[in-house]
N, C-alpha and C positions, 0 to 999 in steps of 0.2 A: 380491273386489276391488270397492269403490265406485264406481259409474260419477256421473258428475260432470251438473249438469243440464242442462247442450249435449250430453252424449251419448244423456241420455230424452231433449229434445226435438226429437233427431236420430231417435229411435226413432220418437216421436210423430208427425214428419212424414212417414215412409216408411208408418205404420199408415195416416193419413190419406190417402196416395196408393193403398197400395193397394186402400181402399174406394172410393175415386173409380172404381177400372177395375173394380172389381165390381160397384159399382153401373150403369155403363154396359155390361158385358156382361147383366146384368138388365135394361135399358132396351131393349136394342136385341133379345134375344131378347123382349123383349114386343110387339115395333112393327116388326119384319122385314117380317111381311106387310102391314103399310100404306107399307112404304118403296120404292119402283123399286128393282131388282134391283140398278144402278148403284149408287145411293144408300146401299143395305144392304154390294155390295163394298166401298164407301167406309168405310165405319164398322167393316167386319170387318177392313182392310185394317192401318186406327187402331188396333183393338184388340190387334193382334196386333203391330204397332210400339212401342204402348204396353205391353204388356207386355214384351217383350225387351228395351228401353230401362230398365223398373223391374228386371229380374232384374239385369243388366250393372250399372245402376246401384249395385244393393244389393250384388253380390257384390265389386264396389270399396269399397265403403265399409266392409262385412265383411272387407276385406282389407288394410285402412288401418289400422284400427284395432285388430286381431289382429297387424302388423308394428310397431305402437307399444308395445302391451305387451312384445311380446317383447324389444324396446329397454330399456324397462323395466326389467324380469327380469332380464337382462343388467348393465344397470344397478347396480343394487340388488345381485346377485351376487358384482358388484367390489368394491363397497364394502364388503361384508361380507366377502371374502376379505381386502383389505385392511387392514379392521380388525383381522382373525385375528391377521395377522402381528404 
């Protein structure tokens, strides 16, 4: 099936997020011990918000889009049964 280009640049911008939290879980393990202890809970606290927020996120979106094809298929199915007759 052909994904349409709101559905790559729906891809594109989840890729782009999740380099954003990887690159700040590489930022903050480089700079931990220049950060107060507080400072560092802060940022691991983020990290760890930010990610569950991007899994939740993605696994709606993944499940959006998986409930529309199947509409689809469904779809599509009818008509072709339809046609049979």
């Amino acid at each position: 099936m052909k994904k349409s280009i709101s559905y790559r640049i729906q891809q594109a911008v989840i890729f782009v997020i999740h380099i954003l939290l990887l690159w700040w879980i590489y930022w903050l393990l480089q700079n931990t011990g220049r950060l107060s202890t507080t400072h560092a809970l802060y940022h691991f606290l983020g990290v760890a918000l930010y990610g569950a927020l991007l899994i939740r996120g993605c696994a709606a979106w993944a499940k959006y889009h998986h409930e529309k094809e199947l509409k689809e298929l469904e779809k599509n199915q009818e008509v072709q049964e339809n046609h049979e007759e």
